[in-house]
N, CA, C and O atoms as a GROMACS GRO file, in nm:
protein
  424
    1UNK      N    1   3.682  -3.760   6.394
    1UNK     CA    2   3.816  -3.702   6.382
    1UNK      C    3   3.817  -3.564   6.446
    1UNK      O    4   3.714  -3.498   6.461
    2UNK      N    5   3.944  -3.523   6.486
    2UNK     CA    6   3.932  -3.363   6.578
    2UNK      C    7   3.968  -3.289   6.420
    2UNK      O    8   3.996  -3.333   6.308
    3UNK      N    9   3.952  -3.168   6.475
    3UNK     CA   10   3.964  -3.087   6.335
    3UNK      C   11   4.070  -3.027   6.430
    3UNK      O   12   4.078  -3.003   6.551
    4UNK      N   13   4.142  -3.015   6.327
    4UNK     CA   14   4.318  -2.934   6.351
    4UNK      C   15   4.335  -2.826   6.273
    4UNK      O   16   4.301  -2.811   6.156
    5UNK      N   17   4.418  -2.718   6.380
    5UNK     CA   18   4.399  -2.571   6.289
    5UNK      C   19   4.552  -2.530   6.326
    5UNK      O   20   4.594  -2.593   6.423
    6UNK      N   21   4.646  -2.437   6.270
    6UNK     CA   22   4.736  -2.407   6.278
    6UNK      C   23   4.729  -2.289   6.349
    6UNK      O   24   4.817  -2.297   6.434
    7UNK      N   25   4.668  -2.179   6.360
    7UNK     CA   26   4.676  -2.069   6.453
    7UNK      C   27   4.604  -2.084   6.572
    7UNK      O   28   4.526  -2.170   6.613
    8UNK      N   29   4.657  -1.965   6.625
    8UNK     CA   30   4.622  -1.952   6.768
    8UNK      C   31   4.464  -1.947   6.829
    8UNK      O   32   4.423  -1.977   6.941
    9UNK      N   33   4.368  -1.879   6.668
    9UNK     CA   34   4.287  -1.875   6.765
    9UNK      C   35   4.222  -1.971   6.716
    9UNK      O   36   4.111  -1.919   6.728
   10UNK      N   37   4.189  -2.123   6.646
   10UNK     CA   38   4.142  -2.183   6.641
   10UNK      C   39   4.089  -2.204   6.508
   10UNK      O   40   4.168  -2.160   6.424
   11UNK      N   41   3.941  -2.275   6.437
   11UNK     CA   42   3.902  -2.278   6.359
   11UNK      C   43   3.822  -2.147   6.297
   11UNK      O   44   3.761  -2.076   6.377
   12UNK      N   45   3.821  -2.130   6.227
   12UNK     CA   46   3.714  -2.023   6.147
   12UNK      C   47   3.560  -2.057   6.158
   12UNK      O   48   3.519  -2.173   6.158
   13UNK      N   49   3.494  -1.968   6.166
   13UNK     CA   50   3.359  -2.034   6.094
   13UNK      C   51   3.339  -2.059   5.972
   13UNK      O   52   3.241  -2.116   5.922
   14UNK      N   53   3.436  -2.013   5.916
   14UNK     CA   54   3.438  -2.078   5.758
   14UNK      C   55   3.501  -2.189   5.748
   14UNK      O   56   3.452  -2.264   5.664
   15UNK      N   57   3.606  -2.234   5.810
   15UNK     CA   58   3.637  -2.368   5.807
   15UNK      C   59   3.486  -2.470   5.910
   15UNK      O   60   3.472  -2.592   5.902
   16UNK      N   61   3.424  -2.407   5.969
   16UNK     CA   62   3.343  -2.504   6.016
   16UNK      C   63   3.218  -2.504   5.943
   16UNK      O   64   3.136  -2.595   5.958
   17UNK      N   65   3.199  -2.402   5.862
   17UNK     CA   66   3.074  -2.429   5.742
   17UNK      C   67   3.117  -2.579   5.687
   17UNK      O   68   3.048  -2.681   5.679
   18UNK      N   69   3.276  -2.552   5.647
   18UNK     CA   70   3.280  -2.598   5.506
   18UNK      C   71   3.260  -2.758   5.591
   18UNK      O   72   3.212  -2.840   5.513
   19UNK      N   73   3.278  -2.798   5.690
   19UNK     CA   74   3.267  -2.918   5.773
   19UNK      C   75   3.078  -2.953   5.757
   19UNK      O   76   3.000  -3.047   5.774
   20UNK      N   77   3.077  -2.869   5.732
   20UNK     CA   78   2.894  -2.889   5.710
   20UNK      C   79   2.882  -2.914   5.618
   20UNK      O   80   2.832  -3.019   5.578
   21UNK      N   81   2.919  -2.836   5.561
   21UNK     CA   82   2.919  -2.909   5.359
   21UNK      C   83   2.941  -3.058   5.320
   21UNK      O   84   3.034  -3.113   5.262
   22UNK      N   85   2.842  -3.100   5.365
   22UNK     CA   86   2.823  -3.290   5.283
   22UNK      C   87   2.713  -3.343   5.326
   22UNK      O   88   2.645  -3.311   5.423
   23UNK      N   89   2.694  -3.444   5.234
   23UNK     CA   90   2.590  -3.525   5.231
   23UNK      C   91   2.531  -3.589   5.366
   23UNK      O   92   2.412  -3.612   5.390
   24UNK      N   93   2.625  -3.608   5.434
   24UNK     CA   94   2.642  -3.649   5.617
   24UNK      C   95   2.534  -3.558   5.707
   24UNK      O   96   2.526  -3.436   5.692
   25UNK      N   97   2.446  -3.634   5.809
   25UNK     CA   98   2.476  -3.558   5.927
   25UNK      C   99   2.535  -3.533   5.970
   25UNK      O  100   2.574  -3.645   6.004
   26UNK      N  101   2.625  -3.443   6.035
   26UNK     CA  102   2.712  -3.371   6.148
   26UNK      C  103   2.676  -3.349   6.254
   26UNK      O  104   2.587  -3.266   6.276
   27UNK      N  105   2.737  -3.421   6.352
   27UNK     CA  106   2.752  -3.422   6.510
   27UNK      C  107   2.835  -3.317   6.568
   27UNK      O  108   2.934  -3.312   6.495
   28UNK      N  109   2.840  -3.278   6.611
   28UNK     CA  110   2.918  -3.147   6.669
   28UNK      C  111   2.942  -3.152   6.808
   28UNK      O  112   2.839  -3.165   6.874
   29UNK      N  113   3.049  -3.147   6.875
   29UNK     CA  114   3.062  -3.158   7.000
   29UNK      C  115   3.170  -3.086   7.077
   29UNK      O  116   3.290  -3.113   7.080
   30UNK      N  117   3.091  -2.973   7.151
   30UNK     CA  118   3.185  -2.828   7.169
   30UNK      C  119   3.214  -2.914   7.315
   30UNK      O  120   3.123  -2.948   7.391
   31UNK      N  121   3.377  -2.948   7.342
   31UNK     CA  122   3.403  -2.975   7.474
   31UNK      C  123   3.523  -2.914   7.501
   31UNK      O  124   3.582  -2.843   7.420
   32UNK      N  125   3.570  -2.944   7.634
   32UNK     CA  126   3.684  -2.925   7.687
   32UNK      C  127   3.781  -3.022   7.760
   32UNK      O  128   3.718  -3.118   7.805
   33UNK      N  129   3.892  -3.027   7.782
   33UNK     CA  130   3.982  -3.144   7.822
   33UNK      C  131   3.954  -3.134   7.985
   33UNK      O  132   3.973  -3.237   8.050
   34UNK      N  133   3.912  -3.022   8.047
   34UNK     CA  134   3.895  -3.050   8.190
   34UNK      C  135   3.700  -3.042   8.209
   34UNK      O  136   3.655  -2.969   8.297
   35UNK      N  137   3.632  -3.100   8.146
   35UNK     CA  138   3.522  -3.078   8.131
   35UNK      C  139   3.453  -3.254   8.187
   35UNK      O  140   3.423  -3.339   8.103
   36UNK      N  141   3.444  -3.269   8.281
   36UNK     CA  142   3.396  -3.392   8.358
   36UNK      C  143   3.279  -3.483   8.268
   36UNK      O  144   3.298  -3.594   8.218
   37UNK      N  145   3.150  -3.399   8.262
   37UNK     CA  146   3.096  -3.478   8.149
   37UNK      C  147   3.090  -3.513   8.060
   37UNK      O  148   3.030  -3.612   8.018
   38UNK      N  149   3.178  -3.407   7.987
   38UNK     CA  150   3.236  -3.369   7.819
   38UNK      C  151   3.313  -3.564   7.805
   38UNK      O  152   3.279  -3.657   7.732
   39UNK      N  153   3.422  -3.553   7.911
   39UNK     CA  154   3.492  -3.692   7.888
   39UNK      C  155   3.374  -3.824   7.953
   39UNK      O  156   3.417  -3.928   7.903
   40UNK      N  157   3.274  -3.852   8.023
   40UNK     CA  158   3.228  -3.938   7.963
   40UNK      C  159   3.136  -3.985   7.881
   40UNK      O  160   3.088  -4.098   7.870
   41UNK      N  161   3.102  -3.824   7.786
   41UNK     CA  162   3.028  -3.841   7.654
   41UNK      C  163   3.131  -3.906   7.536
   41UNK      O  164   3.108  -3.970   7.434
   42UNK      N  165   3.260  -3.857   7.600
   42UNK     CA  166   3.363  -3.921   7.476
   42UNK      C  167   3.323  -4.048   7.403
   42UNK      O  168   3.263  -4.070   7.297
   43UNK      N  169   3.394  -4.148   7.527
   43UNK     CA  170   3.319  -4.310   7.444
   43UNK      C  171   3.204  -4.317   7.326
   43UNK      O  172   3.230  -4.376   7.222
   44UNK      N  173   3.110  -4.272   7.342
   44UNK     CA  174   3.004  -4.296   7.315
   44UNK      C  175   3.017  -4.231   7.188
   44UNK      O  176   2.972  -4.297   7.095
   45UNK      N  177   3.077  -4.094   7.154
   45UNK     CA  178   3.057  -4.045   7.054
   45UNK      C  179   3.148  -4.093   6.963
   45UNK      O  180   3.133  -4.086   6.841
   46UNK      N  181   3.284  -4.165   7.047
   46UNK     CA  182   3.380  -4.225   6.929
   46UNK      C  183   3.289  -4.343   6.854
   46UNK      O  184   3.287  -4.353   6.731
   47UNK      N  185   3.224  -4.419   6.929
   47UNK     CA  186   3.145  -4.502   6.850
   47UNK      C  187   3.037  -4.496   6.790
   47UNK      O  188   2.998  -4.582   6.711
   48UNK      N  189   2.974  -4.392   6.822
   48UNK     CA  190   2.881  -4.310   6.706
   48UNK      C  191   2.982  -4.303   6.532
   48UNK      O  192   2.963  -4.349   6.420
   49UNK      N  193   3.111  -4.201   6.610
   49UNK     CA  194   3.178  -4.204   6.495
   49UNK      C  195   3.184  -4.346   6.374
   49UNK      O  196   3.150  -4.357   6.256
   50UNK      N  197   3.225  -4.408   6.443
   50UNK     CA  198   3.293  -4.557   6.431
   50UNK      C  199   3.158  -4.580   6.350
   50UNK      O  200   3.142  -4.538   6.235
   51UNK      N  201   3.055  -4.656   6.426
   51UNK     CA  202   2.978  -4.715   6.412
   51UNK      C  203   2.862  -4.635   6.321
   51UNK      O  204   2.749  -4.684   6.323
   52UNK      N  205   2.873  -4.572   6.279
   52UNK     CA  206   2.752  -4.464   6.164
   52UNK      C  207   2.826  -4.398   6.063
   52UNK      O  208   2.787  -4.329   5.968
   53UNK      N  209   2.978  -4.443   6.111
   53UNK     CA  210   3.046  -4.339   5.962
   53UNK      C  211   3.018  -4.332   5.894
   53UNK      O  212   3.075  -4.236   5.841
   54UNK      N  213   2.914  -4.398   5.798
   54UNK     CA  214   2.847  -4.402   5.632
   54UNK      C  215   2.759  -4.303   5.635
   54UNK      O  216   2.713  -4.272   5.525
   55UNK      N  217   2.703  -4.212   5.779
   55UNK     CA  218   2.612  -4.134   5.740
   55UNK      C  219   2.619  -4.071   5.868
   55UNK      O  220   2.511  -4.074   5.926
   56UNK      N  221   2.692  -4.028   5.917
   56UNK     CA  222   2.732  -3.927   6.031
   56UNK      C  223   2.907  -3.898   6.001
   56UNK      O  224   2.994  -3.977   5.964
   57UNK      N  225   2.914  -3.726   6.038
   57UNK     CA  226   3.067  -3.710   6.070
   57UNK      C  227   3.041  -3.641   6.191
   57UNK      O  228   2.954  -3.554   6.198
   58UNK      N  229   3.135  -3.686   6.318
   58UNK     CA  230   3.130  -3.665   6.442
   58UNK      C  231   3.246  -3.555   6.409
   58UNK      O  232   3.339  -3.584   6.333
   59UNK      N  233   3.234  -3.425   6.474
   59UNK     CA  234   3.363  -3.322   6.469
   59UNK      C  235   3.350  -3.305   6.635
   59UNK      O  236   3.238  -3.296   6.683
   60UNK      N  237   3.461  -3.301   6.715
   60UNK     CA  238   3.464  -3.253   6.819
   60UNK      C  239   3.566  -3.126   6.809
   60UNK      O  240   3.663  -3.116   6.734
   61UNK      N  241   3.507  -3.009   6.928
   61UNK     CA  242   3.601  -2.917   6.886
   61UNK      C  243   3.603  -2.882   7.019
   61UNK      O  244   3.501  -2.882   7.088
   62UNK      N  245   3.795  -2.832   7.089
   62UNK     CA  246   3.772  -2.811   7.214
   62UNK      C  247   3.789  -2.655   7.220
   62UNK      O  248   3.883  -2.586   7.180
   63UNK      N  249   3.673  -2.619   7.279
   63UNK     CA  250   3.633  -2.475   7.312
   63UNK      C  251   3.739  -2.406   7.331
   63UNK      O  252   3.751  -2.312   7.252
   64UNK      N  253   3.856  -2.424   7.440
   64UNK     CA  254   3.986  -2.375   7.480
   64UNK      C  255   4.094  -2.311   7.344
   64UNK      O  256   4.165  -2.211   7.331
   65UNK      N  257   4.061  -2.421   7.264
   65UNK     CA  258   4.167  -2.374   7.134
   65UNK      C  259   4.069  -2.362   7.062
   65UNK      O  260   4.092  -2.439   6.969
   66UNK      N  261   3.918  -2.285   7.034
   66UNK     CA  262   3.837  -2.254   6.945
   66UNK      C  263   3.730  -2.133   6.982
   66UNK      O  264   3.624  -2.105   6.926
   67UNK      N  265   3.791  -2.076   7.087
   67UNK     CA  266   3.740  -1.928   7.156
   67UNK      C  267   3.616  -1.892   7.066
   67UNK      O  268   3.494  -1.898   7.085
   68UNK      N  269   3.685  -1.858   6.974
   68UNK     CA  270   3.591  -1.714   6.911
   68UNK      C  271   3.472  -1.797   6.790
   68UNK      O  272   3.366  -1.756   6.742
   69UNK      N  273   3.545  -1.920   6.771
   69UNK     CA  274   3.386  -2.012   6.701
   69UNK      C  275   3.319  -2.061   6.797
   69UNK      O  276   3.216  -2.117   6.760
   70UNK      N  277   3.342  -2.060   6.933
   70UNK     CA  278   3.230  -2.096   7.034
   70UNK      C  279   3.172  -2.010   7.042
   70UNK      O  280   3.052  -2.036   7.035
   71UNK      N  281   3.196  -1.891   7.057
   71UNK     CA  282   3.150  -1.787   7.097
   71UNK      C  283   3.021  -1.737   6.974
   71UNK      O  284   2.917  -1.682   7.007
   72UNK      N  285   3.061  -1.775   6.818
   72UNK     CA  286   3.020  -1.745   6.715
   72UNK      C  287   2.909  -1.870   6.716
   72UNK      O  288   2.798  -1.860   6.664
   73UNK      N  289   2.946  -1.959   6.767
   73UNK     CA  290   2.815  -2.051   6.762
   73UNK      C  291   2.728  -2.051   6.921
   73UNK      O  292   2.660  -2.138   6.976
   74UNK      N  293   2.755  -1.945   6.953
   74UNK     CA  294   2.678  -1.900   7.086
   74UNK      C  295   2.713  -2.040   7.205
   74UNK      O  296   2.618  -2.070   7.277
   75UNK      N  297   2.790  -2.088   7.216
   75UNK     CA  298   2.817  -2.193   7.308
   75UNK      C  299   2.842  -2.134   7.431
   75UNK      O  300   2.950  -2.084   7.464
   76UNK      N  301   2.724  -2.139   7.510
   76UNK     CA  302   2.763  -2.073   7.664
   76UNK      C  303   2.792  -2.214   7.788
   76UNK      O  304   2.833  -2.188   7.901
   77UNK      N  305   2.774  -2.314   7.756
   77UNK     CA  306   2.816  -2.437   7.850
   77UNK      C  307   2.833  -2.535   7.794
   77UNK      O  308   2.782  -2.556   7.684
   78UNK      N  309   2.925  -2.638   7.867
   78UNK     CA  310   2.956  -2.813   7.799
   78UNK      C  311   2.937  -2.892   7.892
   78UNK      O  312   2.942  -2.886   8.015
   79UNK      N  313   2.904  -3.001   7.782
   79UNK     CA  314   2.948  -2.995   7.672
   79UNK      C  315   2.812  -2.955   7.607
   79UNK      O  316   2.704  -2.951   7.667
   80UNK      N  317   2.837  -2.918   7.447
   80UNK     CA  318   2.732  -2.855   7.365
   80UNK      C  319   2.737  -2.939   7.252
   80UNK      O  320   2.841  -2.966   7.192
   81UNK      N  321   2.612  -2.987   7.219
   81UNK     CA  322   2.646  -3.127   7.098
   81UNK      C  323   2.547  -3.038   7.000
   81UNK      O  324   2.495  -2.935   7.045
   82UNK      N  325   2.527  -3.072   6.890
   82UNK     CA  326   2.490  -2.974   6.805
   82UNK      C  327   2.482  -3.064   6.661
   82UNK      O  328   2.576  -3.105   6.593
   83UNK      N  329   2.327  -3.081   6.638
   83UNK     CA  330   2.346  -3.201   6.487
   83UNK      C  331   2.313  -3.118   6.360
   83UNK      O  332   2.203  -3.070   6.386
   84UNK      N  333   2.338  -3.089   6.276
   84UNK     CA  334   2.338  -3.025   6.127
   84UNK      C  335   2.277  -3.121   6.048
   84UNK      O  336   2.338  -3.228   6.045
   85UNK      N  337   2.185  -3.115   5.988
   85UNK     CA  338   2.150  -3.209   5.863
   85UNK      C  339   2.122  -3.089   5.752
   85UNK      O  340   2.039  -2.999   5.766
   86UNK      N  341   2.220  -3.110   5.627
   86UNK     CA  342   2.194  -3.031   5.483
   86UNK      C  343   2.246  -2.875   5.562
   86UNK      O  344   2.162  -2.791   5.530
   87UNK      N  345   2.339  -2.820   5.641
   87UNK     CA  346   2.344  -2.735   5.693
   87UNK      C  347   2.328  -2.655   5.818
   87UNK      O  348   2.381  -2.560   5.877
   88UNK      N  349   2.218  -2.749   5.831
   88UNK     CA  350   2.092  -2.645   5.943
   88UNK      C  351   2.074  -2.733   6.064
   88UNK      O  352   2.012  -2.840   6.063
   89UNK      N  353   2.117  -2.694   6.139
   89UNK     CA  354   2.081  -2.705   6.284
   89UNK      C  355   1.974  -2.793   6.325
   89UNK      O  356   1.875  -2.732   6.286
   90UNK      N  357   1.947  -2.864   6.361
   90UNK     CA  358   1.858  -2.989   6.356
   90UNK      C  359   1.797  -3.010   6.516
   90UNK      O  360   1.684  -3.039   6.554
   91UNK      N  361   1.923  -2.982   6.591
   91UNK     CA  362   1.895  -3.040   6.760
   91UNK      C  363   1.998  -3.005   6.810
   91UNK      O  364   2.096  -3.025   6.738
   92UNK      N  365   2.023  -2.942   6.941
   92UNK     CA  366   2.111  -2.925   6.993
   92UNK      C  367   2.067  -2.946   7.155
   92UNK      O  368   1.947  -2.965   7.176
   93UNK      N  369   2.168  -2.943   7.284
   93UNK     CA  370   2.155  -2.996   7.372
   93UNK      C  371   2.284  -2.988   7.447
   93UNK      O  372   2.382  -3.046   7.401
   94UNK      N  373   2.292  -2.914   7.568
   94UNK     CA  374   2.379  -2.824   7.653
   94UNK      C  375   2.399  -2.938   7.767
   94UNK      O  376   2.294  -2.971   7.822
   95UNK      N  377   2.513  -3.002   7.810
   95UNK     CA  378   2.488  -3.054   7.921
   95UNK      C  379   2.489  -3.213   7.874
   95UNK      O  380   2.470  -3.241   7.756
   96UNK      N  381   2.513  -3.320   7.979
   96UNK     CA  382   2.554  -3.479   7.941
   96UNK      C  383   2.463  -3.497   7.944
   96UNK      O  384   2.399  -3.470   8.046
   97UNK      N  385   2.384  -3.575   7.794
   97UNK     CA  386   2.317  -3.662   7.725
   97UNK      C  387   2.412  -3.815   7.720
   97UNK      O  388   2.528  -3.848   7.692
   98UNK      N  389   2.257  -3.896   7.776
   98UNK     CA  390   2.258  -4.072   7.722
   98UNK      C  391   2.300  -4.046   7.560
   98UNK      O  392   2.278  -3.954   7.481
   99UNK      N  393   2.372  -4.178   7.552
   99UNK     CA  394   2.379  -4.204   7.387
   99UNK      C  395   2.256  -4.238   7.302
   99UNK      O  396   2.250  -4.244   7.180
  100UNK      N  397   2.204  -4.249   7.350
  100UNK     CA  398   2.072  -4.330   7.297
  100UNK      C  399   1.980  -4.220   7.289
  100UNK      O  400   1.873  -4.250   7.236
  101UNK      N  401   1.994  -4.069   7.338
  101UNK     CA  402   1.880  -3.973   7.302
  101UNK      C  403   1.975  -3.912   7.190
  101UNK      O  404   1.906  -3.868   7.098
  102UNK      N  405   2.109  -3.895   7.168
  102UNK     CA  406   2.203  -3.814   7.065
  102UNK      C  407   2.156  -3.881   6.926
  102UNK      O  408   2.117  -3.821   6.826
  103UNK      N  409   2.170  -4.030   6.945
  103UNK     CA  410   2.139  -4.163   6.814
  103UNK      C  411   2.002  -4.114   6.748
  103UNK      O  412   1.978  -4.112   6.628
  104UNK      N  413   1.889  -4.062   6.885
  104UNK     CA  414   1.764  -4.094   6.879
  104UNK      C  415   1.781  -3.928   6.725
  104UNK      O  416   1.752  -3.908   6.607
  105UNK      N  417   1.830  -3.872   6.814
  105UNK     CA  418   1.810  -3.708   6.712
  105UNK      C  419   1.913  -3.709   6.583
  105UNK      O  420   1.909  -3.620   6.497
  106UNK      N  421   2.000  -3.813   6.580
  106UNK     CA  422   2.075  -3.812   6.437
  106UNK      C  423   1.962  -3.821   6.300
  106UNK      O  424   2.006  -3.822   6.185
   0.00000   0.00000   0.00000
């Protein structure tokens, strides 16, 4: 699911803790709408979504309308995928990844 925010500058990092907060791994996926590889990691991660929902939540967040939490999660290129287990940062990885190495690090 996209996470939706009402102001301008995007999500909080407190609204993206609290996205960490659960039992779930968390997938994280800092992209952009004009971001070439970003869209054909899409597919793959909707069916990650889809297909692991019992124990993954996929958040995509697009950098453009989330400035200052990219910036707060140090995101200097995309796409930026980013897995959380219990909080903590687990694996991350700058740049288009196969599905099958993202699966491999869930």
């Amino acid at each position: 699911k996209e996470a939706t925010t009402s102001n301008e500058t995007g999500m909080t990092k407190k609204q993206f803790d609290d996205l960490l907060d659960t039992d779930k791994i968390v997938l994280v996926d800092f992209y952009a709408v004009w971001c070439a590889p970003c869209k054909k990691m899409e597919p793959y991660l909707k069916e990650i979504a889809e297909d692991m929902k019992d124990k993954v939540n996929v958040i995509r967040i697009d950098v453009d309308k989330n400035q200052e939490l990219a910036m707060e999660m140090n995101v200097s290129a995309l796409p930026t995928l980013m897995v959380f287990k219990n909080k903590v940062n687990t694996w991350e990885k700058i740049g288009f990844v196969e599905k099958a190495v993202v699966v491999e690090n869930l």
